[in-house]
C-alpha positions as CSV (number, residue, x, y, z in Angstrom):
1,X,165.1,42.0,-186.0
2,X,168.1,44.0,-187.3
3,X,168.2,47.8,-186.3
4,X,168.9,48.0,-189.9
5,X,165.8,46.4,-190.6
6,X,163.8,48.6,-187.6
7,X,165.3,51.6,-188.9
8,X,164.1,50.6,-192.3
9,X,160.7,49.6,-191.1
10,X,160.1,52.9,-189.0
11,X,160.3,55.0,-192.2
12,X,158.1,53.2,-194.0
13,X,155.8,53.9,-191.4
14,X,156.7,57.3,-191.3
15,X,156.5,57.6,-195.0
16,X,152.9,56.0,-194.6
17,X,151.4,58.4,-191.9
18,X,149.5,61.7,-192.9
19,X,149.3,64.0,-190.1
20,X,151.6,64.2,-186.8
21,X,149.1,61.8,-184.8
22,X,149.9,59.1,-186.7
23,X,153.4,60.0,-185.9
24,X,153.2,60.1,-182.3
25,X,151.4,56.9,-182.5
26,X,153.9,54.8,-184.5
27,X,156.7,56.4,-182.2
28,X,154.8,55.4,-179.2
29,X,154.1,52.1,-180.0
30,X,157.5,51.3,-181.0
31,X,158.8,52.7,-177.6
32,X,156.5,50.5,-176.1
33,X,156.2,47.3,-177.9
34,X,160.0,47.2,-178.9
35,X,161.8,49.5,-176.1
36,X,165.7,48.5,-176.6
37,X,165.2,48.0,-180.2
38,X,164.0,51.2,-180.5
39,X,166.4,53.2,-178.4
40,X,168.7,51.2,-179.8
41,X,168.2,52.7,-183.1
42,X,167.4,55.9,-182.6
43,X,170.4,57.7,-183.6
44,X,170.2,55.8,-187.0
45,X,166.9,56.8,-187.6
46,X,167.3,60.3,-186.9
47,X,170.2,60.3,-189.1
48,X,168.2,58.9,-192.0
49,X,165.8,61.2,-191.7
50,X,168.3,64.0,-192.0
51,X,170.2,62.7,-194.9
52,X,166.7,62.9,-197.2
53,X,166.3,65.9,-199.3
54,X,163.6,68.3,-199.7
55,X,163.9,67.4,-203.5
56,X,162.2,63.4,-202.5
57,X,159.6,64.4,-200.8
58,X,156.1,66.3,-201.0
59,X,155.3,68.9,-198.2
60,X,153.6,66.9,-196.5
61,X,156.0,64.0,-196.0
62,X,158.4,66.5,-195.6
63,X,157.0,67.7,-192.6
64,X,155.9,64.6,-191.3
65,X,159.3,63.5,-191.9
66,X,160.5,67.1,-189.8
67,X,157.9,66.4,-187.2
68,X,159.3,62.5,-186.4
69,X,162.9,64.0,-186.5
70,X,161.6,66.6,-183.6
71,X,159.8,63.8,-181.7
72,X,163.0,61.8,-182.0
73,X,165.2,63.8,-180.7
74,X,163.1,64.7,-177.8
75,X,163.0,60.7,-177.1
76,X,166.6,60.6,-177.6
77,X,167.2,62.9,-174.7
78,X,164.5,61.7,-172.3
79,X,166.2,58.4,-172.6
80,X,169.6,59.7,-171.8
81,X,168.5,61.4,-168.7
């Protein structure tokens, strides 16, 4: 699968989820089930979340949205260290 496609994938998924378990779940299972794809699009995907706007989004994808950006980042640096 394209990271394109992962990327694309992952924020369905996102999109889908309604409290911040889910989130931790589908971020889990991708770092599991699909490790170099996933750090592999990381960046992407935190980049995509921070291009949406408030505006596209009710509060609470908005903050689930938030919430996955948070829980990427922290996976983003316990991957570079």
């Amino acid at each position: 699968m394209a990271t394109a496609d992962y990327v694309l994938q992952m924020m369905a998924a996102f999109n889908a989820a309604k409290d911040y378990t889910q989130v931790d779940n589908i971020i889990a299972a991708a770092e599991k089930d699909n490790n170099i794809l996933f750090k592999g699009c990381l960046i992407q995907l935190q980049e995509k979340i921070e291009a949406l706007s408030p505006l596209d989004c009710n509060s609470s994808q908005w903050s689930i949205y938030r919430y996955a950006l948070m829980c990427l980042r922290r996976s983003s640096m316990m991957h570079t260290v």
